[in-house]
N, CA, C and O atoms as CSV, one atom per row, in Angstrom:
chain,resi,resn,atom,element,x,y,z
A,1,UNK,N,N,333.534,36.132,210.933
A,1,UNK,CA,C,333.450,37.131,209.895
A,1,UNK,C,C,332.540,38.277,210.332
A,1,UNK,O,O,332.916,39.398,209.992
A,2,UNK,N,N,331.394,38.182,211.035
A,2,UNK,CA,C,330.458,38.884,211.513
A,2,UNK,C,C,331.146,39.650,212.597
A,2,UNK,O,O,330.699,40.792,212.700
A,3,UNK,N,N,331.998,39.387,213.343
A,3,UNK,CA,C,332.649,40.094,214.385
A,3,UNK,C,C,333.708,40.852,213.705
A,3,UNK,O,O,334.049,41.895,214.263
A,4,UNK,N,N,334.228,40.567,212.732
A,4,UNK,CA,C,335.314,41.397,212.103
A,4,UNK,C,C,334.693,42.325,211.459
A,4,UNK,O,O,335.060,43.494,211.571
A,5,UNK,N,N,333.797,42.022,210.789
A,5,UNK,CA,C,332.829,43.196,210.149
A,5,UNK,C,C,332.383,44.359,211.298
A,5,UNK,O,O,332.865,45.489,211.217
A,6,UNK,N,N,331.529,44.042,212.260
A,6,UNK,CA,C,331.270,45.020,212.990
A,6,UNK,C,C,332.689,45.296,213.696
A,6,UNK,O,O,332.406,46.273,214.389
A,7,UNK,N,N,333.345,45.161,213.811
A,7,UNK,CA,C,334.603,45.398,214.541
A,7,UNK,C,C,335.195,46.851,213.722
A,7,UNK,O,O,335.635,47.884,214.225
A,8,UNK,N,N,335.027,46.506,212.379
A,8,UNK,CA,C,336.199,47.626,211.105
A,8,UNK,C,C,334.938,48.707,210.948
A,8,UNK,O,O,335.274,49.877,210.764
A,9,UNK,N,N,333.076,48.316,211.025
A,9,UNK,CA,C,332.325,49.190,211.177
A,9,UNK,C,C,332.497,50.277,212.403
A,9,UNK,O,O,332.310,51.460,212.122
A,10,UNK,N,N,332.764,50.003,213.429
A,10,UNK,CA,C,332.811,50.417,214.705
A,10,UNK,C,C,333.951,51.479,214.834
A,10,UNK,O,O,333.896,52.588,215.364
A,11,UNK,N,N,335.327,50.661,214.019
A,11,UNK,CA,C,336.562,51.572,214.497
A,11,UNK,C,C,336.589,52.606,213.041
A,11,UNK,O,O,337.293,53.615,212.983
A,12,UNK,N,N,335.881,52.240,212.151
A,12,UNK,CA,C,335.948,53.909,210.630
A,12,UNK,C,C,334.564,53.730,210.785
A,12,UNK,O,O,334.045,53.005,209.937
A,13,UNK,N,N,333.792,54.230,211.697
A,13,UNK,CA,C,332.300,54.943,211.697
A,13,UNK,C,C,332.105,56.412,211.216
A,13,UNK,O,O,331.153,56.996,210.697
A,14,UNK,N,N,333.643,56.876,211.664
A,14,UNK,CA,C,333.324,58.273,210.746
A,14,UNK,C,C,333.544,58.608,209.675
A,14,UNK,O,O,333.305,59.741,209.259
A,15,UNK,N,N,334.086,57.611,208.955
A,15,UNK,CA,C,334.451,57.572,207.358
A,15,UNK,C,C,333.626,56.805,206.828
A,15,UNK,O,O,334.045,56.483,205.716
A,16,UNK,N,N,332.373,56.209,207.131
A,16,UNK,CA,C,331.407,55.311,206.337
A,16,UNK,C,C,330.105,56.009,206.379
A,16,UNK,O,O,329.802,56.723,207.335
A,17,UNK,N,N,329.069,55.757,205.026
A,17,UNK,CA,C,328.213,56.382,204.635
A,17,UNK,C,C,327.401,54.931,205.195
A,17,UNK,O,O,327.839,53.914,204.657
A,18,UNK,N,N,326.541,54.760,205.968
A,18,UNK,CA,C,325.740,54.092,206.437
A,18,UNK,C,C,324.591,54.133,205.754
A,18,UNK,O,O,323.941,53.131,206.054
A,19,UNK,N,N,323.857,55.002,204.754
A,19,UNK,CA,C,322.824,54.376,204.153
A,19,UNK,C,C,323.433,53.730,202.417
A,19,UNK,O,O,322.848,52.898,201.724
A,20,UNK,N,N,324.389,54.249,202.182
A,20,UNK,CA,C,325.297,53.397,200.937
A,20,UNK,C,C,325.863,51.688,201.311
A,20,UNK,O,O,325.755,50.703,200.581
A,21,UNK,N,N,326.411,51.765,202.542
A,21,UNK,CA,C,325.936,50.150,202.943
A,21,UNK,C,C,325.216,49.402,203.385
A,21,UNK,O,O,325.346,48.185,203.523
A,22,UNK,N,N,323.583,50.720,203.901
A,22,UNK,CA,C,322.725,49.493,203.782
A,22,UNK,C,C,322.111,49.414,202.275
A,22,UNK,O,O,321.275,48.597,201.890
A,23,UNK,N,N,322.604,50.257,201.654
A,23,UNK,CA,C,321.852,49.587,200.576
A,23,UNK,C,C,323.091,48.729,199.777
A,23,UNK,O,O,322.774,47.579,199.476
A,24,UNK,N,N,323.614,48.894,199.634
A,24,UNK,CA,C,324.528,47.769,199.030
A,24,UNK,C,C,324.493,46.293,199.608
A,24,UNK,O,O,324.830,45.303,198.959
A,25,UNK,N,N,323.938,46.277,201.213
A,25,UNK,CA,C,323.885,44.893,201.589
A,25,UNK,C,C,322.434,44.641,201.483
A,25,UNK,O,O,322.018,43.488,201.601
A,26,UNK,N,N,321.560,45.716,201.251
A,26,UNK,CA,C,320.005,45.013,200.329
A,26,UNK,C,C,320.098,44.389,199.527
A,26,UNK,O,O,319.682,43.238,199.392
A,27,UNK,N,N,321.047,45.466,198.372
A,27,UNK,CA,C,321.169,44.815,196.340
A,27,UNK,C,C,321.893,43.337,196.741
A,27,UNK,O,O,321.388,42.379,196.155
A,28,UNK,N,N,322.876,43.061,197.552
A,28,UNK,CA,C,323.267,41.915,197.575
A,28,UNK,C,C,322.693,40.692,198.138
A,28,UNK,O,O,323.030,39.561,197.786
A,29,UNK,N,N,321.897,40.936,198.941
A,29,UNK,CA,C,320.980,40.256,199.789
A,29,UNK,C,C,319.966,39.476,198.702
A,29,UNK,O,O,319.811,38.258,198.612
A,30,UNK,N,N,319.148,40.802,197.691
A,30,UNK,CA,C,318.497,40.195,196.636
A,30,UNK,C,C,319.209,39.512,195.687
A,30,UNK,O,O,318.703,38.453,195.316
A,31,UNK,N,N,320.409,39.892,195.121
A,31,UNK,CA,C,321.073,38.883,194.515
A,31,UNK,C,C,321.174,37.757,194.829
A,31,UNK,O,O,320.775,36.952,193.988
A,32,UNK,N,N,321.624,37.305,195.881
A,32,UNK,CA,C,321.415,36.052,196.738
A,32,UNK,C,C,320.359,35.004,196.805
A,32,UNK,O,O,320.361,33.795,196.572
A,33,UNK,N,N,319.146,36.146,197.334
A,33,UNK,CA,C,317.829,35.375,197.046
A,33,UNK,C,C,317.841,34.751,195.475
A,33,UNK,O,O,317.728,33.556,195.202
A,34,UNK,N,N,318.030,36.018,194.374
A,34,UNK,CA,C,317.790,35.673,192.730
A,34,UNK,C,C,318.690,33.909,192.688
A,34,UNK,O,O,318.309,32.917,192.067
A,35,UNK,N,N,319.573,34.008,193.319
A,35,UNK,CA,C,320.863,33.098,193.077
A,35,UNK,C,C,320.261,31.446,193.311
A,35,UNK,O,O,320.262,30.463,192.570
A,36,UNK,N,N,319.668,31.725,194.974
A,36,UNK,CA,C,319.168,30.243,195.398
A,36,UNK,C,C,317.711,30.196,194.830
A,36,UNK,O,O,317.393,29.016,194.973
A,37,UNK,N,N,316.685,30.842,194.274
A,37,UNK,CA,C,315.389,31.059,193.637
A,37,UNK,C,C,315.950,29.925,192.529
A,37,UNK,O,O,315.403,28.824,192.582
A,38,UNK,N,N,317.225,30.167,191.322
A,38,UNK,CA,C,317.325,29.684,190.315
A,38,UNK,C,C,317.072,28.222,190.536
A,38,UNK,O,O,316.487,27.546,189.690
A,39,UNK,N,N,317.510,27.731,191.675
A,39,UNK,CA,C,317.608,26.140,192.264
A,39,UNK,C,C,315.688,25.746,192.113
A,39,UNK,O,O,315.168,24.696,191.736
A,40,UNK,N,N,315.200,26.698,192.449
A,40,UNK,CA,C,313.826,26.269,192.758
A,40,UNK,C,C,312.876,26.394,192.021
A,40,UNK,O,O,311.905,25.643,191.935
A,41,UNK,N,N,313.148,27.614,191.280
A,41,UNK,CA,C,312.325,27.736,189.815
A,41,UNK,C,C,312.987,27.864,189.029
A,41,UNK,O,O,313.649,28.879,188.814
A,42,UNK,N,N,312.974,26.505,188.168
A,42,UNK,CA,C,313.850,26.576,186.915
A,42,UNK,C,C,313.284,27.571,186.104
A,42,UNK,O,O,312.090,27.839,186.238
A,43,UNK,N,N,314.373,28.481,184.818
A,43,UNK,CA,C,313.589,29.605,184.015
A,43,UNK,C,C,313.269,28.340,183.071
A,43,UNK,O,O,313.452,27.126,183.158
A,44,UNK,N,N,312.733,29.166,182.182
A,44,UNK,CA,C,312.231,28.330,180.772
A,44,UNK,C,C,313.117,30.026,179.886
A,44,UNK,O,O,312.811,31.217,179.824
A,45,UNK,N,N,314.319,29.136,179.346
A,45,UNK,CA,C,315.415,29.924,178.377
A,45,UNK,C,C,314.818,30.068,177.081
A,45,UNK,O,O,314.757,31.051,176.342
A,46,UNK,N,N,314.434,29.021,176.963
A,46,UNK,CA,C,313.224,29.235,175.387
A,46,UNK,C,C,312.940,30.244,175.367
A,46,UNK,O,O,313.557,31.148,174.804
A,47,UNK,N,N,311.329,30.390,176.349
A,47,UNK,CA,C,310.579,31.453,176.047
A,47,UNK,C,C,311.217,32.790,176.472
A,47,UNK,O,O,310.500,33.712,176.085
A,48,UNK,N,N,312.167,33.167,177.044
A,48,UNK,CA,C,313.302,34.145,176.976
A,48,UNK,C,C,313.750,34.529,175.819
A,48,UNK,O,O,313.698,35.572,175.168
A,49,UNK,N,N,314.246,33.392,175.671
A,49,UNK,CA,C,315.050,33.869,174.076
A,49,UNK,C,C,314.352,34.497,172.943
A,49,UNK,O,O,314.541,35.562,172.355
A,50,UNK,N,N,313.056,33.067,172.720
A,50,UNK,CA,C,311.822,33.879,172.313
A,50,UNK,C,C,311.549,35.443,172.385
A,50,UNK,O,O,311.372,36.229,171.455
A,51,UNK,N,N,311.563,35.625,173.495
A,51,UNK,CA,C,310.906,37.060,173.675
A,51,UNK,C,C,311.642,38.542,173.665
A,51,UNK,O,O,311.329,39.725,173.526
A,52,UNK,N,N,313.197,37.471,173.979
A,52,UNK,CA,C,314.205,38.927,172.990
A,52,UNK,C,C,314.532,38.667,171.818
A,52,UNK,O,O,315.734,38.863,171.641
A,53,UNK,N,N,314.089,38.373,171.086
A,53,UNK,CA,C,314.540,38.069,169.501
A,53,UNK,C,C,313.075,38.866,168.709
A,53,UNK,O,O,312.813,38.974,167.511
A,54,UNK,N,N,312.480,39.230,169.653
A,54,UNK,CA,C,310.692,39.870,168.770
A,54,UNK,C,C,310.913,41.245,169.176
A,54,UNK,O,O,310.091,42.114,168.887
């Protein structure tokens, strides 16, 4: 997958905005992190809920 990616980067380099995909593969990167974090720190939904309902 990594070789196909740089492969389609390489051959439309002049049709791609290179700081719009690095930031799109930041925001996703942190999503990711947010994603496997949930495994490790459970939230407490209570005090959430709690705190949008005030």
């Amino acid at each position: 997958m990594i070789q196909l990616l740089d492969d389609l980067v390489i051959r439309h380099q002049d049709q791609l905005d290179m700081d719009l995909l690095l930031q799109q593969f930041m925001y996703s990167s942190a999503e990711e992190l947010r994603f496997w974090q949930m495994t490790l720190l459970p939230e407490k939904w209570d005090s959430y809920s709690t705190a949008q309902s005030k």
